[in-house]
C-alpha positions as CSV (number, residue, x, y, z in Angstrom):
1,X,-24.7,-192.8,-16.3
2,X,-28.1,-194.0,-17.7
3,X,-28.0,-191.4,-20.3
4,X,-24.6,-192.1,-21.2
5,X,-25.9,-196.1,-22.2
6,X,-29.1,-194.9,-23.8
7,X,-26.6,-192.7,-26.0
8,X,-24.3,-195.7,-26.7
9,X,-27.3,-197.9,-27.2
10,X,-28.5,-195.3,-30.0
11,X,-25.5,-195.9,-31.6
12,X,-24.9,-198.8,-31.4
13,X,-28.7,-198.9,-33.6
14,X,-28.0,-196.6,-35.8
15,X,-24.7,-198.1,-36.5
16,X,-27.0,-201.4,-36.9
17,X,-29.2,-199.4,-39.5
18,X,-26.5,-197.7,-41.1
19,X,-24.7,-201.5,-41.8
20,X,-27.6,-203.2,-42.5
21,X,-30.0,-200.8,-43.9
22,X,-32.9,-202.8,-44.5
23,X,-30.9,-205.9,-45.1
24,X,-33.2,-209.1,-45.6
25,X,-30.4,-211.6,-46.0
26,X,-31.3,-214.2,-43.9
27,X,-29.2,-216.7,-42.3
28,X,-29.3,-220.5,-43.4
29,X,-31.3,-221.9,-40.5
30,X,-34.3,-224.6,-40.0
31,X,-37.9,-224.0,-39.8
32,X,-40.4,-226.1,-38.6
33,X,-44.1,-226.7,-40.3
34,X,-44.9,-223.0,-40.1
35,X,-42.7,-221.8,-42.7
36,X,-43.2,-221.0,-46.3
37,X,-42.3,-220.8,-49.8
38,X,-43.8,-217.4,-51.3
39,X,-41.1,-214.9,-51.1
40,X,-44.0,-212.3,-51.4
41,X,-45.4,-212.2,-48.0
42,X,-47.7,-209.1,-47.9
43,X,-47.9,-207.1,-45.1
44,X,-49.5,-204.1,-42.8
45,X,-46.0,-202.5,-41.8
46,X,-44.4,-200.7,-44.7
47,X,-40.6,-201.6,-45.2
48,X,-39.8,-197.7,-43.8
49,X,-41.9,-199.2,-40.5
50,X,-39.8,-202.3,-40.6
51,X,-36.7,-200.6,-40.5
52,X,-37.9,-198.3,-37.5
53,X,-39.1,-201.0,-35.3
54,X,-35.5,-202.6,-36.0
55,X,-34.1,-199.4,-34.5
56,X,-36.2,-198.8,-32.0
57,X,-35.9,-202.9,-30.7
58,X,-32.1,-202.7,-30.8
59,X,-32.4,-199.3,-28.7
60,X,-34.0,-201.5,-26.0
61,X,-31.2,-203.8,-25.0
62,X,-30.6,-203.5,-21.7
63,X,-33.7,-202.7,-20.2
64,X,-34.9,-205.0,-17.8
65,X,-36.8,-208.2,-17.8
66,X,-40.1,-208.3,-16.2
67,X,-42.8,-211.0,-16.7
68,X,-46.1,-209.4,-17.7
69,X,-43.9,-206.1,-18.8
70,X,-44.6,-204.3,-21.5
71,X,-43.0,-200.6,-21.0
72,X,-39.3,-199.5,-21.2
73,X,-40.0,-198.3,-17.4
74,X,-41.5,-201.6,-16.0
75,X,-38.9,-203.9,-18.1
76,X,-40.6,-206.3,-20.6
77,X,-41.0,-210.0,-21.2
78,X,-41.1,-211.5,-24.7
79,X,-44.3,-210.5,-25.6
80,X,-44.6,-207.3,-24.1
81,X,-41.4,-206.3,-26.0
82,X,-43.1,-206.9,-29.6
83,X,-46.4,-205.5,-28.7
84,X,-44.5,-202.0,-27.3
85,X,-42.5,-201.8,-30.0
86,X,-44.7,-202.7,-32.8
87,X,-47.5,-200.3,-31.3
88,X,-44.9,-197.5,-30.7
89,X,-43.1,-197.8,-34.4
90,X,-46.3,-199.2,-36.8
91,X,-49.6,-198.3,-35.0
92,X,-49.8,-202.3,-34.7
93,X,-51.4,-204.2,-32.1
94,X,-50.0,-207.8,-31.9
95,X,-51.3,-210.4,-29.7
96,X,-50.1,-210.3,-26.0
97,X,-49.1,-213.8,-25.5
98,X,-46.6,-216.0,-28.0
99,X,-49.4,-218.7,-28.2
100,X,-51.2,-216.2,-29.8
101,X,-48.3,-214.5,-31.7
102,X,-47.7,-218.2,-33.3
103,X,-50.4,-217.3,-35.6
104,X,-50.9,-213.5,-35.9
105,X,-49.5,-212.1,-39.6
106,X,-48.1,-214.3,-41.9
107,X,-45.5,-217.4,-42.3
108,X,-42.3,-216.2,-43.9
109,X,-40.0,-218.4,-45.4
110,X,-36.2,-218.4,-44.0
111,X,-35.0,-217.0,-47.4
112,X,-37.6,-214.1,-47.1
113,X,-36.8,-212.8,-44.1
114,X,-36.3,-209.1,-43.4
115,X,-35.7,-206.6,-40.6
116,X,-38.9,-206.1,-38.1
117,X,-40.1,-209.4,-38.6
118,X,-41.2,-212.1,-35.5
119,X,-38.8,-215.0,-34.5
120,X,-40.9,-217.4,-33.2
121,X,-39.1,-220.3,-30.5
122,X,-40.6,-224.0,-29.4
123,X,-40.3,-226.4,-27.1
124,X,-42.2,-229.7,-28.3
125,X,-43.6,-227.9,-30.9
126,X,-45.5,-225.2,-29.1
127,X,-44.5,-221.4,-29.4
128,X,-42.9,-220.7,-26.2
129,X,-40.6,-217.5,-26.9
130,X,-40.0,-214.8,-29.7
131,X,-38.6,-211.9,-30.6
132,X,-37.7,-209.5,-33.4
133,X,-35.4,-210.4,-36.6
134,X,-32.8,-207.4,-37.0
135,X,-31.2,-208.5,-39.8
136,X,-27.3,-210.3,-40.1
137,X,-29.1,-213.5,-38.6
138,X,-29.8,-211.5,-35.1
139,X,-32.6,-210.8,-33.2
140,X,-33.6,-208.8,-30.0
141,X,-35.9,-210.3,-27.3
142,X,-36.6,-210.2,-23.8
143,X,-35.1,-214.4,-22.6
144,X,-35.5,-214.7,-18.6
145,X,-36.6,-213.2,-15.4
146,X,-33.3,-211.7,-13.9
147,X,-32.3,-210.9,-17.5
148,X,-32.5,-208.0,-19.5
149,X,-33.8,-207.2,-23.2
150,X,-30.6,-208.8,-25.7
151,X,-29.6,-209.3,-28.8
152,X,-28.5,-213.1,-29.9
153,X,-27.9,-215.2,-33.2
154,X,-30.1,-217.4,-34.5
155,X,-27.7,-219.5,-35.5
156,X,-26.2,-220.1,-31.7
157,X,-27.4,-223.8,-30.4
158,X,-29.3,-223.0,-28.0
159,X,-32.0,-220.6,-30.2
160,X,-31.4,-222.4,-33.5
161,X,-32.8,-225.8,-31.9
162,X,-36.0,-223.8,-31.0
163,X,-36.4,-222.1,-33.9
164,X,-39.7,-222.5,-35.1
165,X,-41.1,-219.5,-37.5
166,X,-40.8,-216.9,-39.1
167,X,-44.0,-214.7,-38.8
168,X,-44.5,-210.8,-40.6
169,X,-47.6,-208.8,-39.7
């Protein structure tokens, strides 16, 4: 049965890819203080890298939630999510907590947003939650303990009155 789901969850991505295929069309949302203007945000992960950390991210819906996880077999939490998949896909070490996430790489602005890039969350103004930016205004993270990883909208009311950045490393 697991394999079965790990093959519908590969399609499922590579249907994703296949529609979106490197799609940076970003939807009209609200950033706070973090954001930016420059549309030409440089970068240490190539756009091919972008694209296969999208895959990859959306291949790990379902897997548990764990706090302090960072491995499809121990489940993840939000952080442990990015660092696995960015290490696994780009070579690229982020920092392990969303504090610290807040300001690794650099602001993007809403418009500029592409696949593989960091949705950072708030509450009062301090990081509290990310995840990765897949493209169609959705993004994969790791919410809750009892949870599992997820895709969601940005634009749904709960994550759009986080929202607080938009971060590419």
């Amino acid at each position: 049965m697991k394999i079965h789901n790990n093959l519908g969850l590969t399609a499922i991505a590579v249907s994703l890819f296949l529609l979106l295929g490197g799609c940076s069309t970003a939807p009209s949302v609200r950033i706070g203080p973090a954001s930016i203007a420059n549309k030409d945000v440089s970068s240490s992960v190539s756009q091919e890298q972008a694209d296969d950390i999208t895959i990859y991210a959306v291949g790990l819906v379902g897997t548990p939630y764990r706090y302090g996880g960072n491995t499809p077999d121990s489940g993840f939490d939000c952080s442990g999510l990015i660092g696995h998949v960015y290490q696994s896909r780009a070579g690229v070490a982020p920092p392990r907590t969303v504090s610290r996430l807040q300001s690794w790489g650099q602001p993007v602005a809403s418009d500029s947003i592409r696949s593989g890039d960091l949705v950072l969350f708030a509450q009062n103004d301090v990081a509290t939650h990310a995840g990765i930016y897949v493209g169609d205004g959705r993004f994969v993270h790791a919410p809750s303990t009892g949870g599992e990883v997820r895709l969601d909208r940005l634009s749904s009311k709960y994550w759009s009155s986080r929202l607080l950045a938009f971060r590419r490393p």
